[in-house]
Structure formats: structure tokens, C-alpha cells
C-alpha positions in Angstrom: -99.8 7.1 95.7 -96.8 8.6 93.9 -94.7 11.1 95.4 -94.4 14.9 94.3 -91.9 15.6 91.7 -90.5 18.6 93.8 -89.9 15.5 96.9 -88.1 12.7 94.9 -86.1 14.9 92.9 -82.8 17.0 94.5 -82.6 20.5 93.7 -79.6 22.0 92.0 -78.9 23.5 94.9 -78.3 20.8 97.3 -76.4 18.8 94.6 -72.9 18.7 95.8 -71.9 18.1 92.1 -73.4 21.1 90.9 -72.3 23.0 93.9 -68.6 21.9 93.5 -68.9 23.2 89.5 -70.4 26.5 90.7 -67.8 26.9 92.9 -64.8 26.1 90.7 -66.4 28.6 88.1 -66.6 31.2 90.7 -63.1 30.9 91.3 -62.0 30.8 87.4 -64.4 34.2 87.1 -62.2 35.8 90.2 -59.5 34.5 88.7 -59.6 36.2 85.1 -60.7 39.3 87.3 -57.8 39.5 89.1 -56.1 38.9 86.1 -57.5 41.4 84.0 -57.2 43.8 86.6 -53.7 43.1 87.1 -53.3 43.7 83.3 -55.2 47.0 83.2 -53.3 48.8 85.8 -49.6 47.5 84.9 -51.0 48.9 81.0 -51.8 52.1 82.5 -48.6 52.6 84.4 -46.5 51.5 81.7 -48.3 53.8 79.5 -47.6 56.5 82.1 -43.9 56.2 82.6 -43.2 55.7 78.9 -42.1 52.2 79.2 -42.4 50.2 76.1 -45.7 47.5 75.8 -44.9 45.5 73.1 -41.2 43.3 71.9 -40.1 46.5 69.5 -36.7 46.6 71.5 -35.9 42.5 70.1 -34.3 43.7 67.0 -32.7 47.1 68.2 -29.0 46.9 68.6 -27.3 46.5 72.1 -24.3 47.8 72.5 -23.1 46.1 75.1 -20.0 42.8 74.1 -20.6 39.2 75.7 -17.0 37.5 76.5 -18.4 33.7 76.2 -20.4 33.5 73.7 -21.7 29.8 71.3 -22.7 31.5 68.5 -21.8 34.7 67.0 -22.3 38.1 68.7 -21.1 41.8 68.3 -22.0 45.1 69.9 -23.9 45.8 67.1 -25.9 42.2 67.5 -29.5 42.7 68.5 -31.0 42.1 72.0 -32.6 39.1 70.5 -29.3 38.0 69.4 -28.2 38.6 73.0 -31.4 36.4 74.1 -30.1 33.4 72.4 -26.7 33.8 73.2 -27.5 34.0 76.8 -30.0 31.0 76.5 -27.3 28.6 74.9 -24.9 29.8 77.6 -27.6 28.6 80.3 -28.5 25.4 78.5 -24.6 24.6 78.2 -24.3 24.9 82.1 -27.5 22.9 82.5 -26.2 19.8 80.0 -22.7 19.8 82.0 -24.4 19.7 85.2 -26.4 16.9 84.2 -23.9 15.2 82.8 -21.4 15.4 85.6 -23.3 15.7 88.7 -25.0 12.1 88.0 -22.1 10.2 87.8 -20.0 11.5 90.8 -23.4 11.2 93.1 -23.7 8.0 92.0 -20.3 7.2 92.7 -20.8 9.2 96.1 -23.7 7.4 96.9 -22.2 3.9 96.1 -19.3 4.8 98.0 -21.7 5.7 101.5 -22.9 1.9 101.0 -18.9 1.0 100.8 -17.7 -1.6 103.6 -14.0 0.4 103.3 -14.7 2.6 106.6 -12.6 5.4 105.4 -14.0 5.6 102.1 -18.0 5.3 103.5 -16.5 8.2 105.9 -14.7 10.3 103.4 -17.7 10.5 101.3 -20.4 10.9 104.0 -18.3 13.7 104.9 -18.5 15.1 101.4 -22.1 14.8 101.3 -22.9 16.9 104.6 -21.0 19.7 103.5 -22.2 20.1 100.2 -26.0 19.6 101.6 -25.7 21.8 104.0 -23.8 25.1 103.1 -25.7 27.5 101.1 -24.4 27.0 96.9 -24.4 30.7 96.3 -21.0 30.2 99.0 -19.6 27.5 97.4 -19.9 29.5 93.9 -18.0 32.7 95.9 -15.6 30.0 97.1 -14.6 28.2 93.5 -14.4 31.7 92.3 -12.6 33.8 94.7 -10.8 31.5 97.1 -9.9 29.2 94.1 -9.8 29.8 90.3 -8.7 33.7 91.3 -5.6 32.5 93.2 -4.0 31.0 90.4 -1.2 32.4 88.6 -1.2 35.0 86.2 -1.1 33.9 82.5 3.1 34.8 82.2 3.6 32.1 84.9 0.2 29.7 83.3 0.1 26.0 84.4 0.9 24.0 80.9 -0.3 20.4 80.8 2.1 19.1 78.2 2.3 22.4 76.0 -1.4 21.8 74.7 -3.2 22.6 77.8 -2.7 26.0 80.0 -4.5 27.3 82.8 -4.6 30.4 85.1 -6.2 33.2 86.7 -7.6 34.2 83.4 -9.6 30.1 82.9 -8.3 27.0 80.5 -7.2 27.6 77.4 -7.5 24.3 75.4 -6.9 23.3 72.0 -9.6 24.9 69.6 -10.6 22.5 66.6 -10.5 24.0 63.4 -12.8 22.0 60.7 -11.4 21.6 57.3 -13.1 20.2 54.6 -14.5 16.6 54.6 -14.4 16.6 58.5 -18.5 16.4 58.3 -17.3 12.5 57.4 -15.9 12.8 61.1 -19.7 13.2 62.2 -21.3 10.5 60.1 -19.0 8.0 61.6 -19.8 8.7 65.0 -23.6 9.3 64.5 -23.3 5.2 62.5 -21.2 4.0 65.3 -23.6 5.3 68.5 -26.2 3.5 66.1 -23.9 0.2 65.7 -23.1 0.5 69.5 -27.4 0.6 70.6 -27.7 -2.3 67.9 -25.1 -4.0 69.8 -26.4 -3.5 73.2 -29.5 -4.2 71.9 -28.9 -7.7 70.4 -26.4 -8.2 73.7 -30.1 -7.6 76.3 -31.6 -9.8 74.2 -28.9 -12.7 74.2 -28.7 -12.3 77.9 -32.8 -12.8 78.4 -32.7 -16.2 76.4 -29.3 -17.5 77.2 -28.0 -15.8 80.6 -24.9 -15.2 78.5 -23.2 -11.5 78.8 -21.3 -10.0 75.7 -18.7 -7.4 76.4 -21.5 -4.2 75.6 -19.1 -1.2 76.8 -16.1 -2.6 75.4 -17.7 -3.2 72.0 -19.6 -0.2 72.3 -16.0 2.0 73.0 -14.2 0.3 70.3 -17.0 1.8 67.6 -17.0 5.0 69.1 -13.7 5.6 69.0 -12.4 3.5 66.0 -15.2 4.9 63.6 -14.3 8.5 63.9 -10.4 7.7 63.7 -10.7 5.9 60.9 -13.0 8.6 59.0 -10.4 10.6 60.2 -7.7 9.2 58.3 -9.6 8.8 55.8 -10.7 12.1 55.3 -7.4 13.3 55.0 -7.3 14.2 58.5 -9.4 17.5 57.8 -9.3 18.6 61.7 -6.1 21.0 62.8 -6.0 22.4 66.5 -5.1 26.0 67.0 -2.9 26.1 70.7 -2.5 29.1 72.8 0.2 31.0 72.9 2.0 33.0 75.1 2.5 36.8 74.2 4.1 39.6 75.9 1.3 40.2 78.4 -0.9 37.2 78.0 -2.2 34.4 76.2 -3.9 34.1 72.5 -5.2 31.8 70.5 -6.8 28.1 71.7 -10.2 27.8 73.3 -10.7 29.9 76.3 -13.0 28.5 79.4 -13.5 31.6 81.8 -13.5 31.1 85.3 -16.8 32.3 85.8 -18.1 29.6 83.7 -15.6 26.8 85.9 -16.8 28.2 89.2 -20.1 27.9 88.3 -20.1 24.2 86.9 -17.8 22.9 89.4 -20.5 24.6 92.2 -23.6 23.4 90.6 -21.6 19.9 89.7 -20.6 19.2 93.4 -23.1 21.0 94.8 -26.1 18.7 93.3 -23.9 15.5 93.6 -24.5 15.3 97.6 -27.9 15.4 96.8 -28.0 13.6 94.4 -25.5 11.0 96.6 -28.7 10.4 99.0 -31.0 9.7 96.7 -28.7 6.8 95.1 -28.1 5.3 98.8 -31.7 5.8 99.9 -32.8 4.0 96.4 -30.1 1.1 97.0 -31.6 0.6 100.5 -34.8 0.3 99.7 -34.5 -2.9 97.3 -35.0 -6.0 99.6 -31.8 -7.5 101.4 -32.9 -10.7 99.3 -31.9 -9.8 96.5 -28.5 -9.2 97.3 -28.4 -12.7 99.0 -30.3 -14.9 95.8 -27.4 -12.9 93.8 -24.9 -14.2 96.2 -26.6 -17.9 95.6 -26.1 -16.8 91.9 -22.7 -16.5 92.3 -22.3 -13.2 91.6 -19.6 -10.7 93.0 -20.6 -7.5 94.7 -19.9 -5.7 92.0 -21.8 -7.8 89.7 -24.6 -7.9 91.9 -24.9 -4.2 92.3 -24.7 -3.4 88.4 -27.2 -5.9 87.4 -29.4 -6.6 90.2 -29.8 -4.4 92.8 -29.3 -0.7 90.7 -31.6 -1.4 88.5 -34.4 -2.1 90.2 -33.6 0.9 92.7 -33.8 3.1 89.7 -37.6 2.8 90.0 -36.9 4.6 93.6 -33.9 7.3 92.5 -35.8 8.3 89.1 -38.8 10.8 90.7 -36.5 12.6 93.0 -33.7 12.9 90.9 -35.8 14.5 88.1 -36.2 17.5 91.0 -32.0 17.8 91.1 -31.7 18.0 87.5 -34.5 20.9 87.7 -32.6 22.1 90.4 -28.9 22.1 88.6 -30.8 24.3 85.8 -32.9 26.9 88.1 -29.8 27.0 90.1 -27.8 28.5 87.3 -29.6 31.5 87.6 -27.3 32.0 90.2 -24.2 33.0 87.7 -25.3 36.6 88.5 -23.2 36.5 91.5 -19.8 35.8 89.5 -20.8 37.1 86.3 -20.9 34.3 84.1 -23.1 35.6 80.9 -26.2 33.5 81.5 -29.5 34.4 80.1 -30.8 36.0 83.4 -27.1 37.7 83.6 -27.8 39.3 80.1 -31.6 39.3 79.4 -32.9 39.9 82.9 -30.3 41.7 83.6 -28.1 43.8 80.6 -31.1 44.3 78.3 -33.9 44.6 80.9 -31.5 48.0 82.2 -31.2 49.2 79.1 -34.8 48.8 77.4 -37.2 48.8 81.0 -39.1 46.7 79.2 -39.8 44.6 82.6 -42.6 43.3 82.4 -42.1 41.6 78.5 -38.2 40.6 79.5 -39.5 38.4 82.9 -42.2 36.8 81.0 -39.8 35.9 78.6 -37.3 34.9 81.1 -39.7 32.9 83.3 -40.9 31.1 80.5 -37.9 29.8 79.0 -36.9 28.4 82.9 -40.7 26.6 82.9 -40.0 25.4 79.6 -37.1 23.9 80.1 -37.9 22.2 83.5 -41.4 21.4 81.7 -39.3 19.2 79.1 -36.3 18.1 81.3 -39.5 16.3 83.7 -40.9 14.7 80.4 -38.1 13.0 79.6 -37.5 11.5 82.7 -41.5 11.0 83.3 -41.5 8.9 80.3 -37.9 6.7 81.6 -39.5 6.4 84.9 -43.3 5.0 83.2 -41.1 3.2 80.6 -39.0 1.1 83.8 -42.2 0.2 85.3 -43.7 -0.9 82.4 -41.2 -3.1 82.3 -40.9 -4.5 86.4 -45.1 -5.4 85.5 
């Protein structure tokens, strides 16, 4: 005889499905609550204390002058024009760090591996003091106990007349476009192309043959011959404007503050000894036999570490080191304590003071820092998922 309905059939309730979807929309509905809540009362106090709700205060002028600046800025510039200015001043630290700190940890890391005891020592030393003193000290160190104890601008170092530098930053020589140095540009943008075609062709050749082409020394020659030619070419429409030294200090040139130098060379070495580990942990990881069937090969050890056992540790190195270059641009934020103009320096800081507009400038602020750390993991996502497509 057939069963009840109400006996062969589980009820909603004892469903753990169903329970875990009731449970997850009671916690979205607390949640938005909270949320809204939250909302309501910082309105109300807001409204209270006559603190602006809405982004009225972007286009209002700020009155206040920024001393390193990419694009142009005045006192009588907006505070959105202060935004951007103090957003390019934070993205330029960020792409320096990058760009620096990989390199010398790599070179850091290598050197750990190194069988020259002194130079395995020198850099192991290197990377437990940068891992393990605090970088808001080693920023206070470049600043004060270095870049502020150089000489005054009358007595300036001078690297061969072009190139001076003192307690006031580098001054170097500023280029000043003429007309037809845009042909400058086009050269080197159809030379980085000629240079990938190269290396392209070059990977290829390699795959089928086992035959190496001289890549960097090809790639060098078109990036540097291109331009030079252009230039010539073009009349040579690029003129350098050098400091010079006046009564009481130096004009003209390209002046790099040393708040700006502190805080690259701090987040630069800083992030390198980090960086450092993750490059010698990733090398040691990749099987000892590799090293030997290269050795069969009859590759050097230099050879042997550039083509064979690298790149396959950079399946290792990539995921962590995405977290350093976050780091090197969260980090930045840390320019407050020497003054460099970054964004949180000037938006969070300058223009938050003078318009209270809290609430709307740390939004703001926050989400530029989420969006840039959102893209920088993209891009290294999709090298790290492009790499293993490959090794399958």
C-alpha cells in the first residue's frame, strides 16, 4: 500500500538546502538593516552639525598650492582638481615601486641562493632588516637621517653640470618638446612593437629548432636606435632646460623633492626583502632535477636559471607577489608622515579639513585604493592563469 504523501516527502523545514537559503537571506535582510540604519543616523548627524551631504564642494576652489604636482594646479584649482593631482602623485609612487622593487628582490633573492658566501650573507642580511623594522622608520630614516643631511643648494652635488642634488631633492634636466618631437613617440611605440614581433618570432624559432636569437640585444638596439634616429630626423625638436644656480638657490631643471625620494627609496627597499623571499622560496620549490637534466643539457648556471628553473618557479612567486605590489601601493598612504602630496595627504587630508565633508572624501578615498588593488590583482590573475595554461 502506498505511503502518505506527508511521509515520503521532506518538509521545507528539514531541507538543509532550504534552510541554508533562509539563513543566507536572513543575514542579507540584517545586513541592509544595519546598513540602512547606519545610513539614517550618519544623515541625521550630518544634517545636525551642518556638514555637507552631497559632492557640492568638487568644484569649489581650494586655496591651498601643491609643490609636486603632474598636471596643472593653482590655488584657485578646484578640490577636484586637487583629487586628480593627488591621485597621479599616488599612482606615480605606485608604478616606481613596481617597477623597482621587482628587480632588486629578484636580484636579492637570486643572490640568497648565491654559492659566493659573502654575497648569500650580505644579502640575507639585507633581507632581515628590511623585513623586520617597521617601513614608517625606514621612511623617517631616508628622510631625516639621509636626504636632510645633504648640503644646501649653494654647495649642491653636480653630476657632470647636468645633474645636481641637495637638501632641497634632484634637479634634473627638464625636456622641453618642440615641434615634430610627437615623431619621437611614434618611433618608440613601432619599435616596442618591432622588439615583441622579434621576441615573438625568436620563442617560436626556439620551440622548433632549440636555436636562441640574441632577443634583448635586438630588442635594445630598436628601442634605442628608433627614437635617435626620429630624433635626427625631426630636426632634433627636444631641448633640455638645466638648473641653475642663483644667489640663494637653484632654478630651472626638473625638481624631484625629497619627500617623494624618501618615500620611493622606503617603499622600493622596503618591499624588495619581501619580495627577495618569495623569489628564493619559488626557486626552491622547482625539483632539484631540473637543475641537474639542465646540467646534462649542458647548460651553465646562469643559463639554467634564466631558462629553466625561473620560469617555472614563476608559477610559485606570481600569487604572493601580487599581495607586495598591493602592498607597495596601500603602503604609500604612508607619505603623510613626510609630507609627500599624495592623494590621502591632500584629499583625506587638505580638503577633508577644509570642506568636513568626511564621510563623501573617505568613500572616495577608499574606493580609489580598492580600485586600484582590484585591477593591479587582475592583471597579474590573468599572467598567473595565462602561465598555467601554458605548463598543461
Amino acid at each position: 500500500m502506498a505511503e502518505p504523501a506527508g511521509l515520503t516527502r521532506t518538509s521545507l523545514l528539514n531541507d538543509p538546502k532550504m534552510r541554508g537559503y533562509a539563513s543566507q537571506a536572513l543575514l542579507v535582510l540584517v545586513l541592509l538593516a544595519l546598513f540602512l540604519f547606519a545610513g539614517r543616523n550618519a544623515f541625521v548627524n550630518m544634517t545636525a552639525r551642518g556638514i555637507p551631504l552631497g559632492l557640492g564642494f568638487w568644484d569649489q576652489t581650494a586655496g591651498f598650492d601643491i609643490n609636486q604636482k603632474l598636471i596643472p594646479y593653482t590655488p584657485q584649482s578646484t578640490y577636484g582638481r586637487a583629487f586628480w593631482v593627488g591621485l597621479w602623485n599616488t599612482a606615480l609612487v605606485g608604478a616606481l615601486g613596481i617597477v623597482l622593487a621587482t628587480p632588486l628582490g629578484f636580484a636579492v633573492g637570486i643572490a640568497r641562493l648565491s654559492r659566493n658566501w659573502i654575497l648569500a650573507k650580505a644579502a640575507m642580511v639585507y633581507v632581515e632588516i628590511m623585513r623586520n623594522t617597521p617601513l614608517l622608520l625606514q621612511l623617517l630614516f631616508w628622510y631625516n637621517a639621509v636626504l636632510k643631511n645633504l648640503p644646501s643648494p649653494r654647495q649642491s652635488i653636480s653630476l657632470g653640470g647636468f645633474v645636481f642634488l641637495n637638501d632641497r631633492g634632484l634637479y634634473l634636466p627638464n625636456p622641453q618638446f618642440g615641434e615634430g618631437a610627437q615623431w619621437i613617440l611614434v618611433a618608440l611605440v613601432l619599435a616596442v612593437a618591432a622588439a615583441f614581433g622579434f621576441w615573438y618570432r625568436a620563442r617560436q624559432r626556439q620551440a622548433m629548432t632549440g636555436a636562441q636569437a640574441p632577443v634583448a640585444l635586438v630588442s635594445l638596439a630598436l628601442c634605442l636606435g628608433a627614437p635617435a634616429l626620429a630624433y635626427i630626423l625631426a630636426g632634433r625638436p627636444i631641448a633640455f632646460d638645466l638648473a641653475r644656480l642663483t644667489r640663494f638657490n637653484l632654478t630651472g631643471g626638473l625638481q624631484l623633492y625629497p619627500e617623494f625620494a624618501a618615500l620611493v627609496f622606503g617603499l622600493v627597499t622596503y618591499t624588495a626583502g619581501f619580495i627577495a623571499e618569495i623569489v628564493r622560496a619559488g626557486v626552491l620549490a622547482v625539483p632539484k632535477g631540473q637543475s641537474e637534466a639542465a646540467a646534462a643539457l649542458g647548460l651553465s648556471r646562469r643559463a639554467t636559471l634564466r631558462l629553466v628553473i625561473v620560469p617555472q618557479a614563476m608559477r610559485l612567486i606570481t600569487p604572493p607577489l601580487t599581495s607586495q605590489y598591493l602592498n607597495i601601493v596601500k603602503n604609500s598612504s604612508l607619505a603623510v608622515a613626510i609630507g609627500y602630496p599624495d592623494l590621502v595627504l591632500i584629499f583625506a587630508g587638505t580638503v577633508l579639513d577644509q570642506t568636513h565633508a568626511a564621510v563623501q572624501v573617505m568613500a572616495i578615498t577608499m574606493g580609489v585604493y580598492l580600485t586600484i588593488s582590484l585591477v593591479v590583482s587582475l592583471a597579474l590573475n590573468l599572467y598567473g592563469a595565462r602561465n598555467a595554461l601554458q605548463e598543461r
